[in-house]
C-alpha positions as CSV (number, residue, x, y, z in Angstrom):
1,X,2.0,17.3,-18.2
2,X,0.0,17.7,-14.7
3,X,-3.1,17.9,-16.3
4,X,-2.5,14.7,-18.1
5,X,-1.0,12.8,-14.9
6,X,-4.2,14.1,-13.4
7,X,-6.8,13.2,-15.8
8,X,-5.5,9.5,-15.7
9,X,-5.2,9.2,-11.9
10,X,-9.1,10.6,-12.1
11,X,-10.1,7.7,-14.6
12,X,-8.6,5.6,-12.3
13,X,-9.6,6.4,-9.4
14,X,-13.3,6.4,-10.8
15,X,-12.7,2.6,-11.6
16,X,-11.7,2.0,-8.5
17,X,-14.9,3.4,-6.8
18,X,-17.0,2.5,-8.8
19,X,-15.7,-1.3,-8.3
20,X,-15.6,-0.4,-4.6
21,X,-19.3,0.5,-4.0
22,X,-18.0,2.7,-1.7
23,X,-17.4,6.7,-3.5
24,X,-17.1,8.2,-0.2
25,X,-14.1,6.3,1.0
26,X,-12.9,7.5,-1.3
27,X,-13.4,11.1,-0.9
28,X,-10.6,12.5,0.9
29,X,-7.8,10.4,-0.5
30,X,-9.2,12.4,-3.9
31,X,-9.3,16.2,-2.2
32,X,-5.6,15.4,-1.4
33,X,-4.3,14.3,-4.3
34,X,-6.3,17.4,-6.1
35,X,-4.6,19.6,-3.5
36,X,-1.4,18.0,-4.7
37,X,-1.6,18.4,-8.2
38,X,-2.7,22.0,-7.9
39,X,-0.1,23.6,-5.6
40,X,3.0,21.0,-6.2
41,X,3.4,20.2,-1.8
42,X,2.6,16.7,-1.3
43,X,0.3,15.6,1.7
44,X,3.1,13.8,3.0
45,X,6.4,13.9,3.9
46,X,8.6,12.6,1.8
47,X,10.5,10.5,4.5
48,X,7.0,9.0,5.2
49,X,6.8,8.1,1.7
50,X,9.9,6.9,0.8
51,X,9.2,4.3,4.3
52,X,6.2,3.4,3.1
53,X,7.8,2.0,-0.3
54,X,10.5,0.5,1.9
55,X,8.1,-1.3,3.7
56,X,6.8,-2.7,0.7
57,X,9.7,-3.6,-0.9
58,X,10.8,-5.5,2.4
59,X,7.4,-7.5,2.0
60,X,8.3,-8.1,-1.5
61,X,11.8,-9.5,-0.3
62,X,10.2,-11.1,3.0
63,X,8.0,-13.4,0.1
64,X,11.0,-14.5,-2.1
65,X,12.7,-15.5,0.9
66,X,10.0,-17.3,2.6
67,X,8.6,-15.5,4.8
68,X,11.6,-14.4,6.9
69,X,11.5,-11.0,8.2
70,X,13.1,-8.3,6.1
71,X,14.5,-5.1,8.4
72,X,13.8,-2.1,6.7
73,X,17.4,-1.0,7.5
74,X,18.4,-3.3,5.0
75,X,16.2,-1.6,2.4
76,X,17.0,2.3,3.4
77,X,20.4,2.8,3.4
């Protein structure tokens, strides 16, 4: 199942540089999630994460409502 999780984030991930013009920006964003994949310990916390999809999820909210700001305290509860 990793393998196959792996291979498609490595397709995508080549059409994203390759659209990007830019392979090395790319470069340790890959050697993380590689990292990742082999040894199972993400490269970030996952409080850090799970604010980071808060954060988008208040944006998401902050548009349907018309711009008005979205506390993330109302998104982690």
């Amino acid at each position: 199942m990793r393998r196959v999780l792996a291979n498609r984030l490595y397709e995508g991930m080549k059409g994203a540089i390759a659209a990007s013009g830019k392979p090395e920006a790319y470069r340790d964003l890959l050697v993380e999630i590689v990292k990742f994949f082999r040894t199972g310990v993400p490269p970030v916390a996952n409080s850090e994460s799970l604010e980071t999809l808060a954060f988008m999820e208040a944006a998401d909210l902050s548009v349907d409502r018309g711009g008005v700001a979205v506390p993330l305290s109302e998104i982690i509860k």
